[in-house]
NUMIRO-474918 format. One record per residue: residue number from 1; chain; x, y, z of N, C-alpha, C in turn. Coordinates in Angstrom, 1 decimal. Layout:
# residues N
TORTI, pos, unit, n_c1, n_c2, n_c3, ca_c1, ca_c2, ca_c3, c_c1, c_c2, c_c3
TORTI, NUM, A, X, Y, Z, X, Y, Z, X, Y, Z;
...
This chain:
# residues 178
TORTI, pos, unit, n_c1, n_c2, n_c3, ca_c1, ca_c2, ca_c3, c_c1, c_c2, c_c3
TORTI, 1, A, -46.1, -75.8, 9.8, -46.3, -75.1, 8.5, -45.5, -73.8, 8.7;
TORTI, 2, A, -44.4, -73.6, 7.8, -43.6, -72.4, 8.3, -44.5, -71.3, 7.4;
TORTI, 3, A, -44.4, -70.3, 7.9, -44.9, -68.8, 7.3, -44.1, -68.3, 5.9;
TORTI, 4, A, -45.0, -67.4, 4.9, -44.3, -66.9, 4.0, -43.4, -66.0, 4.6;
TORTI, 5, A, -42.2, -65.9, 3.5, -41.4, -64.8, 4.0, -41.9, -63.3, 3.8;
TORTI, 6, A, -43.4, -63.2, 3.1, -43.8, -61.5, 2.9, -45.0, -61.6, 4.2;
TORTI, 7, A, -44.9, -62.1, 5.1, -45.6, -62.2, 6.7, -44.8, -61.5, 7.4;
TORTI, 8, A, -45.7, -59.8, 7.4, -45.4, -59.2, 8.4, -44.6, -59.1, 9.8;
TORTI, 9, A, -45.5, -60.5, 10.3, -44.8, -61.3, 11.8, -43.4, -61.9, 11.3;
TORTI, 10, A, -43.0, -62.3, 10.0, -41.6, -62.7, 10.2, -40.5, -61.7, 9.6;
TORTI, 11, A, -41.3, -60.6, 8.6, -40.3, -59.8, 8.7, -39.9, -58.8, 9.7;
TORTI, 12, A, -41.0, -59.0, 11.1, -41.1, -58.1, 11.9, -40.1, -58.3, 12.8;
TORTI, 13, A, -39.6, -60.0, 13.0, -39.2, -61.2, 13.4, -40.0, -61.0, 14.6;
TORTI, 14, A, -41.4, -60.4, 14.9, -42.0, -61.1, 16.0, -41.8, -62.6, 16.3;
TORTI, 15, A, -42.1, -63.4, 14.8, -42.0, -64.7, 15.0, -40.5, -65.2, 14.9;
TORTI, 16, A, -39.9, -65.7, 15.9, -38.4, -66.0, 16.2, -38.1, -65.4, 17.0;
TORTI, 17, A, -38.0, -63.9, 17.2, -37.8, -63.3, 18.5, -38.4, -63.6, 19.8;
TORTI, 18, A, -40.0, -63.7, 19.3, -41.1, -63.8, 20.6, -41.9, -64.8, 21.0;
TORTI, 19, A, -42.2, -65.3, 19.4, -43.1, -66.4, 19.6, -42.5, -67.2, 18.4;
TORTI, 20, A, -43.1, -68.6, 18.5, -42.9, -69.6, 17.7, -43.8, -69.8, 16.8;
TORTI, 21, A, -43.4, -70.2, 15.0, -44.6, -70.2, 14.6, -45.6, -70.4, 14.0;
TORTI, 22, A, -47.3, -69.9, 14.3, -48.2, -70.4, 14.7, -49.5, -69.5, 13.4;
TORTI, 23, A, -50.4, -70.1, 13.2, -51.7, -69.8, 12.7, -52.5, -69.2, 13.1;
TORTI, 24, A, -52.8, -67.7, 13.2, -53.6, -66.9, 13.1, -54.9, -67.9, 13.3;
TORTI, 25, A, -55.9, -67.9, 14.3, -57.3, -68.5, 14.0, -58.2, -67.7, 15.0;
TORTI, 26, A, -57.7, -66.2, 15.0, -58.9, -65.5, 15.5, -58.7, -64.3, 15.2;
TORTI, 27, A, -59.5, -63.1, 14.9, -58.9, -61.7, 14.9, -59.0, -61.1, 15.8;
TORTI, 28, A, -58.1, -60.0, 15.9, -58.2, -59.0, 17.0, -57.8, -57.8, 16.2;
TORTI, 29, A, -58.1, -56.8, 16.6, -58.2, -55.1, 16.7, -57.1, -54.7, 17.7;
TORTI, 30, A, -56.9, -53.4, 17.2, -56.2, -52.8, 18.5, -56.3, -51.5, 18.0;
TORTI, 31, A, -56.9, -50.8, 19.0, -57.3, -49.4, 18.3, -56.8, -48.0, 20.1;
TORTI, 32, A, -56.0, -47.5, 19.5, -55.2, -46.4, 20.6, -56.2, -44.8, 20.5;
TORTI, 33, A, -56.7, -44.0, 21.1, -57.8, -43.2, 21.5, -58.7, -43.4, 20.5;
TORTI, 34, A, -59.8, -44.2, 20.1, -60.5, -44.7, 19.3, -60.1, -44.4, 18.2;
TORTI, 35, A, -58.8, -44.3, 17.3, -58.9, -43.6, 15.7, -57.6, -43.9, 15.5;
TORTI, 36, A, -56.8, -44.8, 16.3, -55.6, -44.8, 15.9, -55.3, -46.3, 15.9;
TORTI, 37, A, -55.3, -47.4, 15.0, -55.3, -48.7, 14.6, -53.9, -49.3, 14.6;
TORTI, 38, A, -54.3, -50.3, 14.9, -52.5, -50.5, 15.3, -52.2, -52.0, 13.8;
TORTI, 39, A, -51.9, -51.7, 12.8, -50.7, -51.8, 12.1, -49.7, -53.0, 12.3;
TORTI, 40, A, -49.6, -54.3, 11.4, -48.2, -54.5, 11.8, -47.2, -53.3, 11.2;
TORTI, 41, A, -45.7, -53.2, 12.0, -44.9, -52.8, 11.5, -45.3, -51.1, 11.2;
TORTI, 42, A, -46.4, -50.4, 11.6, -46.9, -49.2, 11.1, -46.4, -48.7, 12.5;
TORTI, 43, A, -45.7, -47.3, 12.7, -45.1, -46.6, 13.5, -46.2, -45.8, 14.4;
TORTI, 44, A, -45.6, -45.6, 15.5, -46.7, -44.6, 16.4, -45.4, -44.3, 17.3;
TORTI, 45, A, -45.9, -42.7, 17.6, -45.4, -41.9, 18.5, -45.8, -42.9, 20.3;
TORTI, 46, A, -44.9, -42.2, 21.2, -44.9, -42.9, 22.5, -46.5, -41.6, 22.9;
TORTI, 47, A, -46.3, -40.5, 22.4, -47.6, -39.6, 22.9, -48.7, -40.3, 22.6;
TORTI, 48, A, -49.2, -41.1, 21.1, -50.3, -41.1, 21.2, -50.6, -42.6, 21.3;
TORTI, 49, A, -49.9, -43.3, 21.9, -50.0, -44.7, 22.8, -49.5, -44.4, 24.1;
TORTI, 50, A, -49.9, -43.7, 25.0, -49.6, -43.7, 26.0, -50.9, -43.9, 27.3;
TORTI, 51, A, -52.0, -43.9, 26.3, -53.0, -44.9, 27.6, -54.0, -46.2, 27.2;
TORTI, 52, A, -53.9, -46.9, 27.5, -54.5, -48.1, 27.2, -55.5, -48.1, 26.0;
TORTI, 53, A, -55.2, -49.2, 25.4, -55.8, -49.2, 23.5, -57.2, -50.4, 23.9;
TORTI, 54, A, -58.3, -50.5, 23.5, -59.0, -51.1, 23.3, -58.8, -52.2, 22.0;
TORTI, 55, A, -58.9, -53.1, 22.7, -58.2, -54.4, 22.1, -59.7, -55.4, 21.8;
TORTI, 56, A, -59.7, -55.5, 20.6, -61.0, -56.2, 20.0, -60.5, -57.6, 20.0;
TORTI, 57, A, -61.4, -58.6, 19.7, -61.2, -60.0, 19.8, -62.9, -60.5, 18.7;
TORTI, 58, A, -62.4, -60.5, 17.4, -62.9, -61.0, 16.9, -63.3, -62.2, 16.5;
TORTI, 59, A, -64.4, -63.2, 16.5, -64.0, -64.3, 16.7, -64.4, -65.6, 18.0;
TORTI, 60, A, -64.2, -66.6, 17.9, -64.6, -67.5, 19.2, -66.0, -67.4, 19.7;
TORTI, 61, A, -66.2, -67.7, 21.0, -67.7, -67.1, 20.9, -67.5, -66.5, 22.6;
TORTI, 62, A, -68.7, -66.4, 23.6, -68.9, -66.5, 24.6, -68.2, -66.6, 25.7;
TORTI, 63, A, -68.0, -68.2, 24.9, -67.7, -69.5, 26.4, -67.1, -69.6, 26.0;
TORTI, 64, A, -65.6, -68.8, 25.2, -64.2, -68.5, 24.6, -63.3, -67.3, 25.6;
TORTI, 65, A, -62.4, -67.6, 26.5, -61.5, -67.0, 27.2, -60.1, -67.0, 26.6;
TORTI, 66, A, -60.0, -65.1, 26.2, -58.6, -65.0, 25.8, -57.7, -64.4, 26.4;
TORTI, 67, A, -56.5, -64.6, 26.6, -55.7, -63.8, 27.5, -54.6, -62.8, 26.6;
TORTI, 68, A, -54.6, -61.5, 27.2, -54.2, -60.4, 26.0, -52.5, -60.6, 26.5;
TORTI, 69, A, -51.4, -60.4, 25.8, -50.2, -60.2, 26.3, -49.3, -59.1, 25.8;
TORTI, 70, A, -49.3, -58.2, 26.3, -49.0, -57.0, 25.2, -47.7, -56.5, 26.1;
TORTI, 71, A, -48.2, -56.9, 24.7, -49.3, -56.5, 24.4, -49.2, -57.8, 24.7;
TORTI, 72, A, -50.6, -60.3, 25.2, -49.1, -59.6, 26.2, -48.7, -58.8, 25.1;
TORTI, 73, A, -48.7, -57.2, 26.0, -47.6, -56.4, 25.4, -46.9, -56.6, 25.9;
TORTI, 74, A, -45.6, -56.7, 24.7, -44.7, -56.9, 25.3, -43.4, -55.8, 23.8;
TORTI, 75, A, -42.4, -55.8, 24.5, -40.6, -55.0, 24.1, -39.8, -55.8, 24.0;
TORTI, 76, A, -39.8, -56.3, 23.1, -38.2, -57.2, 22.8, -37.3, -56.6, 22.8;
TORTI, 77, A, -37.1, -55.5, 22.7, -35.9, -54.4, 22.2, -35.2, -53.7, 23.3;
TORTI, 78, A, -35.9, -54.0, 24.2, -35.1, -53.2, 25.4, -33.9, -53.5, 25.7;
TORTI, 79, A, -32.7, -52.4, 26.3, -32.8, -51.0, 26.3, -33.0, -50.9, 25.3;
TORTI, 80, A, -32.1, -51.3, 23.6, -31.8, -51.1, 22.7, -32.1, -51.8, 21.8;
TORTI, 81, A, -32.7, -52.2, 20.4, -32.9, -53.2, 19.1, -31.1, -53.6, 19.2;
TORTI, 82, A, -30.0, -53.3, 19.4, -28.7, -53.5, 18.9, -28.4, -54.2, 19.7;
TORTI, 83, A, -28.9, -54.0, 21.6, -28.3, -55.1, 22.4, -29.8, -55.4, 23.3;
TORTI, 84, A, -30.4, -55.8, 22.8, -31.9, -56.0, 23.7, -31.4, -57.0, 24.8;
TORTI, 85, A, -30.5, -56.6, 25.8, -30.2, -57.5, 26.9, -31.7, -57.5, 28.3;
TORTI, 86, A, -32.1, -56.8, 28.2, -33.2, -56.7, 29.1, -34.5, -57.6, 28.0;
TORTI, 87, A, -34.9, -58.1, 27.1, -35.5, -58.5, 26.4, -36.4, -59.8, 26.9;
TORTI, 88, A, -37.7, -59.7, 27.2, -38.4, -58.5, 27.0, -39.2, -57.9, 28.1;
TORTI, 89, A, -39.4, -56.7, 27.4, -40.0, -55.8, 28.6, -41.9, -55.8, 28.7;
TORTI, 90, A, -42.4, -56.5, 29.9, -43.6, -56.4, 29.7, -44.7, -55.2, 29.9;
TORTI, 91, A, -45.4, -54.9, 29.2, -46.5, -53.6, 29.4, -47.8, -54.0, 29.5;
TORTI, 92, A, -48.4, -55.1, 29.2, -49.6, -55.1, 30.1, -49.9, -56.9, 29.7;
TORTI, 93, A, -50.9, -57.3, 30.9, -51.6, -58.5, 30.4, -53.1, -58.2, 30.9;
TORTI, 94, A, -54.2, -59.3, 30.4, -55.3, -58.9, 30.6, -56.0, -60.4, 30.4;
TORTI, 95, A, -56.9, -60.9, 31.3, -57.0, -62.6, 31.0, -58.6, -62.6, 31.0;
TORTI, 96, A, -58.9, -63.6, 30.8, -60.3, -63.9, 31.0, -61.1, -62.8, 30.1;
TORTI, 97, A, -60.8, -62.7, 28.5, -61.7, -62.0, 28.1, -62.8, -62.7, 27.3;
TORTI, 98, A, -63.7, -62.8, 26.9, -64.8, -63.5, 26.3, -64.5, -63.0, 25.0;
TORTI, 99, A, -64.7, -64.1, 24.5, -64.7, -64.0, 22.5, -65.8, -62.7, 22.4;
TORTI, 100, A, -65.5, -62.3, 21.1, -66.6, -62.0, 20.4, -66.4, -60.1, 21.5;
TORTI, 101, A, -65.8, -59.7, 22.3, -65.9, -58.8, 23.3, -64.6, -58.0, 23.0;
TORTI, 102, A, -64.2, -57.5, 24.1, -63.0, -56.3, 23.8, -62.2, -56.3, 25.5;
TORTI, 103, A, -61.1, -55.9, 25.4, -60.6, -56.2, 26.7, -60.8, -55.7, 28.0;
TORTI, 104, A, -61.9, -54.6, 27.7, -62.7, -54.3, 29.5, -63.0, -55.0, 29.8;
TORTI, 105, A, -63.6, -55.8, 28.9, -64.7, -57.2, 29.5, -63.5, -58.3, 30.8;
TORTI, 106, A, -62.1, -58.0, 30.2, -61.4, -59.0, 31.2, -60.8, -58.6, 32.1;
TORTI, 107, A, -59.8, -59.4, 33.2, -59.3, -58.9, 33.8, -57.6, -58.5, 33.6;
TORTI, 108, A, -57.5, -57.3, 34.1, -56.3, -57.1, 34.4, -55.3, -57.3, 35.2;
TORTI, 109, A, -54.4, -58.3, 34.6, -53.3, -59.2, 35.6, -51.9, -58.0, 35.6;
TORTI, 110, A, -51.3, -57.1, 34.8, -50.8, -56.8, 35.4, -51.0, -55.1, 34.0;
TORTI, 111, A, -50.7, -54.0, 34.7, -51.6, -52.6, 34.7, -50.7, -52.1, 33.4;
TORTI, 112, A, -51.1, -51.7, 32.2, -51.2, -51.1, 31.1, -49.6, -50.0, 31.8;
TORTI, 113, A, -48.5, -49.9, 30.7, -47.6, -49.4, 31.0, -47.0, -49.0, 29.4;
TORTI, 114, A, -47.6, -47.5, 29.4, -46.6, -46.8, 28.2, -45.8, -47.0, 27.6;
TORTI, 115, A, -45.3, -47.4, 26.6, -44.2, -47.7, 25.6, -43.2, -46.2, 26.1;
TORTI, 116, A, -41.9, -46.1, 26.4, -41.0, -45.1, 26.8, -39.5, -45.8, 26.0;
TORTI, 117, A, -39.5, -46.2, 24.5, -38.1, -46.0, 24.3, -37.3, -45.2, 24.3;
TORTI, 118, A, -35.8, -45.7, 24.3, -34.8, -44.6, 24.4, -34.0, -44.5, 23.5;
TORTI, 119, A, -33.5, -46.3, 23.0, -32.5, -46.2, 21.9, -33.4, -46.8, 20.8;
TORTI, 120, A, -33.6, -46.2, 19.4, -33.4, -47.0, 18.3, -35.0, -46.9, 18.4;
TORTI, 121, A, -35.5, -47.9, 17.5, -37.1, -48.3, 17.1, -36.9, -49.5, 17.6;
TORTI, 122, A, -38.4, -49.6, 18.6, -39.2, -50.7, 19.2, -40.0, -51.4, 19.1;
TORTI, 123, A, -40.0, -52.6, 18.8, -41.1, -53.5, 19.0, -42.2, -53.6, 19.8;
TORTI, 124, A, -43.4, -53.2, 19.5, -44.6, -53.9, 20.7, -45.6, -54.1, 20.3;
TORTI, 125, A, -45.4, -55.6, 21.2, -46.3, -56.8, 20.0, -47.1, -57.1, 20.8;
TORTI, 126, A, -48.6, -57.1, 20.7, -49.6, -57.8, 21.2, -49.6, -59.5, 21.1;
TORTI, 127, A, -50.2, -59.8, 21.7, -50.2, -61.6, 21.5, -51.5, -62.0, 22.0;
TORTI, 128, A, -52.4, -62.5, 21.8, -53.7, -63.7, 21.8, -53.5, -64.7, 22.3;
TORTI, 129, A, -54.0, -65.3, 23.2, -53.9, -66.4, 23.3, -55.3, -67.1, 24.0;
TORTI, 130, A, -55.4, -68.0, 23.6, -56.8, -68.9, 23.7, -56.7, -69.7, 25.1;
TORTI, 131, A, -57.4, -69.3, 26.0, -57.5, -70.3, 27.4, -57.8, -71.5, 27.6;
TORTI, 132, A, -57.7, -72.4, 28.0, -58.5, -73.5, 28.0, -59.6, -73.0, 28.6;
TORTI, 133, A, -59.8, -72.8, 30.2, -61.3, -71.7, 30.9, -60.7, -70.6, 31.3;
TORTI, 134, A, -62.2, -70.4, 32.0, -61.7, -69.2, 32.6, -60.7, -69.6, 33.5;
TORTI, 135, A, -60.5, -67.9, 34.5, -59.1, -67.8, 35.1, -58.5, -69.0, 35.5;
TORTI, 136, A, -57.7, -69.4, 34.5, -57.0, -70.3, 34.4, -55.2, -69.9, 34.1;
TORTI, 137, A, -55.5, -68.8, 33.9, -53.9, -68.2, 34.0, -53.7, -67.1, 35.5;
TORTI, 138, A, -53.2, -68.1, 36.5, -52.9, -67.7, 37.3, -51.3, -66.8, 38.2;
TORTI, 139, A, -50.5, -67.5, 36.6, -49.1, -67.1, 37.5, -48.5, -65.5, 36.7;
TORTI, 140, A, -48.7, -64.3, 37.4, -48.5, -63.6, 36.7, -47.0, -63.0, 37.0;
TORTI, 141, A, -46.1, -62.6, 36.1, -44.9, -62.2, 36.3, -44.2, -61.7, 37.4;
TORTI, 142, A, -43.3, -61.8, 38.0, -43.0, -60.8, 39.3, -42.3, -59.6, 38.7;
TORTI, 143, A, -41.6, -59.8, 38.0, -40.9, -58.3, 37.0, -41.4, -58.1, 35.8;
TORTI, 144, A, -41.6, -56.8, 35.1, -41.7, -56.5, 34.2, -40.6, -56.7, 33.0;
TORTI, 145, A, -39.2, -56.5, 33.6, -38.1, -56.7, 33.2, -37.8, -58.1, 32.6;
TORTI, 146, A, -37.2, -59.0, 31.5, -36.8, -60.2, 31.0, -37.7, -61.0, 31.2;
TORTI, 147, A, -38.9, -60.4, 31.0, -40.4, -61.4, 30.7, -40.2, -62.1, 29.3;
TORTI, 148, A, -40.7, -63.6, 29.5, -40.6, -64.1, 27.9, -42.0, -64.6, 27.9;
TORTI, 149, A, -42.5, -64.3, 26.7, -44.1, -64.8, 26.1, -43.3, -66.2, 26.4;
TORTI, 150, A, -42.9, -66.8, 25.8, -42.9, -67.9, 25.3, -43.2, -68.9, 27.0;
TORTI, 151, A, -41.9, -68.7, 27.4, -42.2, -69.6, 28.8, -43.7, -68.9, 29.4;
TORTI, 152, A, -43.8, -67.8, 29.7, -45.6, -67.5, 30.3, -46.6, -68.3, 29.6;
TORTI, 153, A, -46.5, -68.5, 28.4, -47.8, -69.5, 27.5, -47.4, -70.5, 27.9;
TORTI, 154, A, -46.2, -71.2, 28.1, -46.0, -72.8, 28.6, -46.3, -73.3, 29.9;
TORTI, 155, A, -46.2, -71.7, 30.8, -46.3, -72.1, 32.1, -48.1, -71.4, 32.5;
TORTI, 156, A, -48.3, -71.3, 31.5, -50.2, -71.3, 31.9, -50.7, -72.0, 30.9;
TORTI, 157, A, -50.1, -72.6, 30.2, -50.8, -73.6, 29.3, -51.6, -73.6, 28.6;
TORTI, 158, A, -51.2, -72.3, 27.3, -51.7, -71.5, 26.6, -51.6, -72.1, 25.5;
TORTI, 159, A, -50.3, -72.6, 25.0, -50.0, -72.8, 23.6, -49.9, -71.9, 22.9;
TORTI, 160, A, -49.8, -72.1, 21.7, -49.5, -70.7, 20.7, -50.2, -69.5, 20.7;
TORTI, 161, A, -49.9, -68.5, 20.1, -51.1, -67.4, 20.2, -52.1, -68.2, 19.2;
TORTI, 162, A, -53.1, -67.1, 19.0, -54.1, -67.2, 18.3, -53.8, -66.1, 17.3;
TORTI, 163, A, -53.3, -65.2, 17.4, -53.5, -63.9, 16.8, -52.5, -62.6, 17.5;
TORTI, 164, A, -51.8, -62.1, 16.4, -50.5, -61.2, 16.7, -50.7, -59.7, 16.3;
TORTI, 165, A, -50.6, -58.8, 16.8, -50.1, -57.4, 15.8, -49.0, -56.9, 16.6;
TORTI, 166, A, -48.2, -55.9, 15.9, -47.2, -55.3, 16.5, -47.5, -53.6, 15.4;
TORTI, 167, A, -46.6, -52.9, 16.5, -46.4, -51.3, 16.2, -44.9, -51.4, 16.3;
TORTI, 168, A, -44.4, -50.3, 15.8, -42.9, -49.9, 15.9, -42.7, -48.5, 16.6;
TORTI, 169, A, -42.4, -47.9, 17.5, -42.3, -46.6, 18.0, -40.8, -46.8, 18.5;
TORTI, 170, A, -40.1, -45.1, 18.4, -39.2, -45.0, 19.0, -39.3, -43.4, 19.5;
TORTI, 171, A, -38.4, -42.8, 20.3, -38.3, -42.1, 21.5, -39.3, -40.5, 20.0;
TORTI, 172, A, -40.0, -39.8, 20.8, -40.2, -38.5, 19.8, -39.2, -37.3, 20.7;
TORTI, 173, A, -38.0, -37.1, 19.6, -37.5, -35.8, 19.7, -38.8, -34.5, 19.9;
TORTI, 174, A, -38.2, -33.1, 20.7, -38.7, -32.2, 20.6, -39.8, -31.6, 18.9;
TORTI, 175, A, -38.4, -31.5, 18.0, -39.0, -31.2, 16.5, -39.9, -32.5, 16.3;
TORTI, 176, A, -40.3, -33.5, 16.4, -40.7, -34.6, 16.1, -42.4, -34.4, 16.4;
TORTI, 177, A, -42.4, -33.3, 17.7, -43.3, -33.2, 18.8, -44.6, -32.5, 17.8;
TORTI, 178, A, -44.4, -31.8, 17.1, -44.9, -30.3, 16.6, -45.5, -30.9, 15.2;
């Protein structure tokens, strides 16, 4: 079932860039020093995402294990949106979280890493994904660098996400700071 074309994920082109695509069937939150909501497509400074966002998971129940990809974070854009040759850049994963919970509840496969663009406006997309059980996603990236959601969900046997958001940030100038 393809997506409308006024779906944030495909004008964001999360969907095509990152993931293939798929039906939303859970919600999630993402909220950066409790007051700052993460938005598709809504902009944020690299200052005020710069430590780990509490990631809600609305939805499923209990005996429901989700794995966060960020989102997976993750940066399609790196260095640059014009030549994203390093694409993409991973910033955190977190597995084994229980429905219905938030992402302390899980573990941390690989450690929460700041958004630092240089060129242009960035993509970072959180991603959902539904486990079959627990720790059941065992192969975690060896680089941060030319990570792709797509092969990581095939090769832990994830299938589509469940549930997407993304932000847009790019580098804040000095005047930008104030």
């Amino acid at each position: 079932m393809a997506k409308m074309s006024s779906d944030p994920l495909v004008i964001g082109r999360v969907i095509g860039d990152v993931v293939d695509d798929f039906y939303p069937t859970v919600k999630m939150s993402v909220t950066y020093n409790s007051n700052k909501h993460v938005y598709n497509g809504y902009e944020h400074f690299p200052s005020t995402v710069a430590s780990k966002p509490r990631v809600e998971v609305h939805g499923g129940d209990l005996r429901s294990f989700f794995t966060l990809v960020n989102n997976i974070m993750t940066d399609p854009d790196v260095p640059g949106p014009s030549d994203p040759y390093l694409r993409e850049h991973l910033h955190w994963i977190v597995t084994d979280i229980p429905g219905t919970t938030d992402s302390s509840f899980g573990k941390e496969a690989v450690s929460y890493e700041m958004p630092r663009p240089n060129i242009g406006i960035h993509r970072f997309i959180f991603l959902l994904f539904k486990q079959k059980k627990r720790q059941s996603v065992m192969k975690p990236p060896v680089c941060r660098d030319g990570f792709n959601a797509r092969k990581f969900a095939e090769e832990n046997e994830l299938g589509l996400p469940v549930a997407a958001v993304f932000f847009n940030c790019q580098r804040e100038t000095a005047a930008r700071k104030r």
